[in-house]
Phi, psi and omega in degrees: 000149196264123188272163176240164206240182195309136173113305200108156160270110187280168190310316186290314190313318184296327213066017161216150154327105161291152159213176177265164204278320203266323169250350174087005175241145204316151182219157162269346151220175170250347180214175159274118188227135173258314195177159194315128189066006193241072149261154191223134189309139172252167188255160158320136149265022176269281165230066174037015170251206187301138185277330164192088199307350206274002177291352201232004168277138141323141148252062142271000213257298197281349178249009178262290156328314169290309175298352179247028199030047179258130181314333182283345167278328185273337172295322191287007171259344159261326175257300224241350155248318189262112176269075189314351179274322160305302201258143184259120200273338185296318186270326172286347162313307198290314193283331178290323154318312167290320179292342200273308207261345193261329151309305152342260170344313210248015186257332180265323208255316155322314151343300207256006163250012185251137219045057203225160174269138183314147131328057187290015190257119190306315188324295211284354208281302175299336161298330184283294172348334187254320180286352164260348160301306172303329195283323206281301174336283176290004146281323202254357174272321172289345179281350200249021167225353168277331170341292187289305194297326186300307166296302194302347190265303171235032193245218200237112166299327212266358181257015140161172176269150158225161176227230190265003162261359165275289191317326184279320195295324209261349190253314188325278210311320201271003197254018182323334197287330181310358186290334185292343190276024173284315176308342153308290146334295184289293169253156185275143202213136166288121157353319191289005190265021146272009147269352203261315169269016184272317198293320145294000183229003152276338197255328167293294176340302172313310157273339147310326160286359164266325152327322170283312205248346167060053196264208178257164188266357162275313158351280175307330187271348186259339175265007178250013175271327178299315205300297187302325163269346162291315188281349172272332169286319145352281162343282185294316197288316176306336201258358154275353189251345162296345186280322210268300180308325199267013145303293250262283163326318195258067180208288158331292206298303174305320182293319164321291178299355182256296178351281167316323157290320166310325182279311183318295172312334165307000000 
């Protein structure tokens, strides 16, 4: 949480915007600290309530609100929590990438082993494991520029700038459910709860981009369904053009040895 010192800290000081949770239009501080534990909430001057009431919430308060998608948890969570003078947005950037594409992957690869028999040959476990790594890398590079192009195009430009670390920062944060795929680790689960959760973290996107972007949510739900289908044909397309190479390869590799065996016998 971004603290404030007696008086409050105003926005221009952060170098962001604060904004209130409910409309969304910009403020200069969010409380008021008289003294340690003595603080008093400022209000909207737009529409006069508390400007961000989740300061003084549990955050289970605040991860409840997010799973029920309401837009007043994801503005205090993109303006009113991740603070650059606290956070380093760059490193929670790298790490939520990593978290994102490893999840991503083991989400592709239960999908394409379920109802298959395990594999022990560690080798082979790893070659699929990296090649489906490469596919999801590059599908999820093509959802994150169709996103951006996507915002820039048809979504509302004119309520303020973003640029391509809010769009990324705002699809990585909104893509939480995928956190549910650990539970597989554990318990058996039908292939279908990994579209039921593909399916929450396409409609949390939706709303992170009408956050960001302060556009209509349909708007937003038609660039993250183009974004999302693009990036699965990607996907299907990268991972048939890895099968064909490595065909291709093991193929090569064999003609070489009857070659070779042919010069020996000579």
């Amino acid at each position: 949480m971004c603290k404030m010192e007696s008086g409050g800290t105003t926005s221009e000081a952060q170098g962001t915007a604060l904004r209130c949770v409910r409309c969304g239009f910009p403020i200069t501080t969010l409380y008021i600290q008289y003294s340690p534990g003595n603080i008093r909430l400022m209000k909207c001057e737009n529409c006069k309530a508390v400007a961000d009431e989740y300061i003084e919430c549990e955050i289970m308060i605040l991860i409840i609100d997010l799973i029920l998608h309401k837009p007043k948890a994801y503005r205090h969570l993109f303006y009113n929590m991740f603070c650059k003078e606290t956070l380093n947005i760059e490193g929670l950037i790298w790490k939520s990438i990593l978290g994102f594409l490893s999840l991503d992957a083991y989400g592709i690869w239960v999908l394409s082993t379920y109802d298959k028999e395990w594999n022990a040959n560690v080798t082979s476990l790893l070659w699929d494991f990296g090649k489906m790594f490469a596919g999801v890398l590059f599908g999820n590079l093509v959802l994150l520029c169709v996103m951006f192009l996507g915002a820039r195009k048809f979504l509302n430009s004119s309520a303020g700038l973003y640029g391509y670390k809010d769009i990324l920062l705002g699809v990585l944060v909104s893509s939480y459910f995928k956190i549910f795929l650990v539970a597989t680790m554990v318990w058996e689960f039908p292939s279908s709860v990994i579209f039921i959760i593909d399916l929450f973290v396409i409609s949390s996107n939706t709303v992170a981009l009408k956050v960001i972007t302060c556009s209509a949510m349909t708007r937003c739900l038609a660039v993250c369904i183009m974004a999302h289908s693009v990036s699965i044909d990607c996907e299907e397309s990268e991972n048939r053009c890895c099968l064909h190479i490595a065909s291709h390869l093991v193929v090569k590799n064999v003609m070489n040895w009857v070659e070779d065996c042919c010069l020996l016998k000579s």
